[in-house]
N, C-alpha and C positions, 0 to 999 in steps of 0.2 A: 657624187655626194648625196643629192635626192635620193636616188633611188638607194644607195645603203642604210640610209635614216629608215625608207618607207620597209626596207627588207626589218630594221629594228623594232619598227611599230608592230609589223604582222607577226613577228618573233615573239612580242612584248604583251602584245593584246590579249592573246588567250590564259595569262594567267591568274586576272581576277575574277575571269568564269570559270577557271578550276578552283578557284577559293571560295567561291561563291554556292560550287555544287557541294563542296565538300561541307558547308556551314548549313546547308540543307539537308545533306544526307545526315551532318551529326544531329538537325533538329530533329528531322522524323525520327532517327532511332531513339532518343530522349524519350518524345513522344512515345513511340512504341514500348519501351521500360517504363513509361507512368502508368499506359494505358494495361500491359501486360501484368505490372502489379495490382492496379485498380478490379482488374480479374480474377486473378488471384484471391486477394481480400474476399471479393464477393463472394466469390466458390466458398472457400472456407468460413463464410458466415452462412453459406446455404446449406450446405453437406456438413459442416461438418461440428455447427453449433447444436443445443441442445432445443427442439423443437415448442419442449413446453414451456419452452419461457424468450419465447420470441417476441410474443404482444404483453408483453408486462414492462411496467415505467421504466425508462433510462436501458433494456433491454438489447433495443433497435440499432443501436451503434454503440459505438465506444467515444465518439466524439464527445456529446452533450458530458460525460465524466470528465473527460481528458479537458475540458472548459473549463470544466465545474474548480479542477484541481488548480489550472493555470490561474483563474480568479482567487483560490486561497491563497495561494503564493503570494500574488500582487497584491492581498489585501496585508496579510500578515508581516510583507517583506519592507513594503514602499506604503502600501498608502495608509495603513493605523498608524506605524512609527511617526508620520509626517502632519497627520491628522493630530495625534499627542503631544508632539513637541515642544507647545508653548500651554502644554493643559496637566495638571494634577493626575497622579493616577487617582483610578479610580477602587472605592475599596469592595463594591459588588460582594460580602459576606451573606448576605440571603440568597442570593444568586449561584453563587459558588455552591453551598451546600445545599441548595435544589435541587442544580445542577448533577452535583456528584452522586446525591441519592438517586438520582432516575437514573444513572449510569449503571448503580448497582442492581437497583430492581433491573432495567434493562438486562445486563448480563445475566443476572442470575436465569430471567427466562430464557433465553436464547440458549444454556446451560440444560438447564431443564430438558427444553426442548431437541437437543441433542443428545441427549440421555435416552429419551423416549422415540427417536426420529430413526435411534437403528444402535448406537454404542452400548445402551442398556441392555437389549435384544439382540437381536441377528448378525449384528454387524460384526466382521472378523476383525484383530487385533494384528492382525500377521499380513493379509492385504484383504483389502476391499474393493470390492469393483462398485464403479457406478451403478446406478438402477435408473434405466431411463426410462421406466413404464408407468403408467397413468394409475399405480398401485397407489393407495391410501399411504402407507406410510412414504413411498418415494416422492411424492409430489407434497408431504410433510417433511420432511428432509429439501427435496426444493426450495419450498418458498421460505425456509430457514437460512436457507445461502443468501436468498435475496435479504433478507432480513439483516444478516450481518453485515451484507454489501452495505447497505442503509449504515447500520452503526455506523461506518467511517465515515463519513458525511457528517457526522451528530458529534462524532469527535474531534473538528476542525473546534470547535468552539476550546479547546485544549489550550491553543494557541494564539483565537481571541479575546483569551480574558486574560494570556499574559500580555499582550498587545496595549488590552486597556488596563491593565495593571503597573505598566512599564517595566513589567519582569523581562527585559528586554536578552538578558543572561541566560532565561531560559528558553530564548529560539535559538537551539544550535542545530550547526548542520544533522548533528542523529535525530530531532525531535522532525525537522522539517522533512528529511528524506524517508523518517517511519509514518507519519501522516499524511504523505503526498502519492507515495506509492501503493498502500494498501488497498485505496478505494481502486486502483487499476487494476491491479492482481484480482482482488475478488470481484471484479468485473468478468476477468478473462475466468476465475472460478464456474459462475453462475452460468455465464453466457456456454460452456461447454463440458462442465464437468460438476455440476448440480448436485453434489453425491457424493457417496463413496468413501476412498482413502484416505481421502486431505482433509477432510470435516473433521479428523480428529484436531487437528492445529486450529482448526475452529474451539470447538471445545474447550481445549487447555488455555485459550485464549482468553476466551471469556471467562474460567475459571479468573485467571489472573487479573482479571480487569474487578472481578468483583472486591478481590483484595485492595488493588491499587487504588480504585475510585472512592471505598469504605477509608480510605489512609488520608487521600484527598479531602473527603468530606467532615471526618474529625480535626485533619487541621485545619479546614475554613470554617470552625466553629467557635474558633478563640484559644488565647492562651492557658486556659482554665483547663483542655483539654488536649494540651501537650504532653500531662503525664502517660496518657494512654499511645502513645507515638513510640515508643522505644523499641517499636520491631521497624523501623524505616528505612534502618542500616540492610536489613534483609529484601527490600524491595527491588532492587537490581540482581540480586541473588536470584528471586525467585523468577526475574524475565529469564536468565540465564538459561536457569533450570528447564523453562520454556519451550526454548531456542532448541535446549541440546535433546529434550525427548522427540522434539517434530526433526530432529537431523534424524534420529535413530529410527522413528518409523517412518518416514519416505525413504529411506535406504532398504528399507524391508521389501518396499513395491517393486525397487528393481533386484533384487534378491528372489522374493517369487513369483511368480506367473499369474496373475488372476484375470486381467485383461483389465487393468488402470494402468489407463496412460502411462508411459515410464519416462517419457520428455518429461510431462508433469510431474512425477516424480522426483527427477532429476532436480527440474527449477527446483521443488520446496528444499532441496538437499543444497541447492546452493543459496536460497534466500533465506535460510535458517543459519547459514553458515557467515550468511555478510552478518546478520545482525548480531548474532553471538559475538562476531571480532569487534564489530561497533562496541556493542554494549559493556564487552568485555573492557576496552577500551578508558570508555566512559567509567567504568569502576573503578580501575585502578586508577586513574589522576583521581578521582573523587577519596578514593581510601589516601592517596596520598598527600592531598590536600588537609584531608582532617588528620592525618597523622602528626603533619607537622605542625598542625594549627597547636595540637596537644600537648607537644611538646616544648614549644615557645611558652604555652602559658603554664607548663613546670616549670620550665626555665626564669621564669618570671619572679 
């Protein structure tokens, strides 16, 4: 009887040192997939980002953004709504339209300055390669990317003054996922591709914004100045319109050969494509809404 028990211990015993190597072998290799991506990352920030805008603000990583954004969220999502809740909105009218005019002066130079930075001149309409050389106009074209990267940062305040307005209706998930994501993307812009084909979507961007924030700024100027509002039914039209010319030129990139990225290409052909079905989206409940709003009060 001992000795069949002691034959079941020795039988028995070695198999929480086989569980035990095996819970080790799976940690090193965990280990070795953090460590192997962590390499990775590096390589492709050393090789393979754009050199002259390595030491410029918020350049160095993508983290201090990727904070920056998790802090908007939590401000706009959780902590204003909660901050508000037992407080009056607030009506911020000199603020709003300060606001909105520096957004316009803002675009419109950024606008400018992509006119002049290579779209006005040199720059082909069919594809465009980056310019990574220490050239007057390339490194004007550069620090214009950075420039834009900045605007979305400057436009979080979008969704702080519906926050302290309690326009609570207008954080929906399109406004949150179009303000959260941008400042990333033109991160990964700046950080590697400085230039080139995709600054047109810049451009048309800013075009639009100078419209949008001029719409903005006459209606935080009072009711005295609603009659000049009657193109606002057009203002989702006109992102639209947006969306679908930045589809049609990054499909061009991977159509001809010039040597711009065609991953990158790709992305803007699929991030022009979410947002058009978003916003698409978004118009139609919005037309249908006031359809029937109109209708009721014929009916009336």
């Amino acid at each position: 009887m001992v000795s069949a028990a002691a034959e079941l211990v020795v039988e028995r015993e070695p198999e929480p040192l086989l569980k035990m190597q095996d819970t080790n072998r799976t940690f090193v290799g965990a280990e070795g997939l953090v460590r192997m991506a962590l390499e990775q990352y590096t390589e492709i920030l050393e090789t393979a980002s754009d050199p002259r805008v390595s030491d410029w603000p918020l350049m160095d990583s993508p983290i201090p953004t990727f904070l920056i954004v998790v802090l908007y969220l939590y401000g706009v999502t959780l902590l204003g709504p909660r901050m508000m809740a037992n407080k009056k909105p607030y009506r911020l009218k000199t603020v709003l339209v300060a606001y909105n005019a520096f957004q316009v002066i803002f675009s419109l130079g950024m606008l400018y300055e992509h006119l002049m930075s290579g779209w006005l001149s040199d720059y082909s309409y069919k594809c465009q390669p980056v310019d990574y050389s220490h050239n007057p106009t390339a490194m004007r074209m550069a620090n214009l990317c950075w420039w834009y990267f900045i605007s979305k940062f400057t436009e979080f305040a979008d969704t702080i003054f519906f926050v302290l307005r309690k326009k609570d209706s207008q954080v929906t998930f399109l406004h949150l996922y179009h303000h959260s994501l941008t400042p990333l993307e033109t991160w990964i812009c700046v950080k590697f591709i400085a230039g080139g084909h995709g600054t047109l979507g810049n451009l048309i961007n800013n075009a639009v914004h100078v419209v949008m924030y001029a719409y903005y700024m006459l209606s935080a100027m009072g009711p005295e100045y609603q009659k000049y509002l009657w193109w606002k039914k057009h203002l989702t039209t006109v992102q639209l319109v947006q969306f679908f010319l930045v589809f049609v030129h990054s499909a061009q990139a991977l159509v001809f050969d010039c040597g711009y990225p065609k991953l990158v290409a790709a992305l803007l052909l699929l991030h022009s494509t979410i947002f058009f079905v978003l916003f698409s989206d978004f118009y139609l409940r919005a037309y249908r809404k006031t359809t029937t709003f109109v209708k009721q009060q014929k009916s009336e």
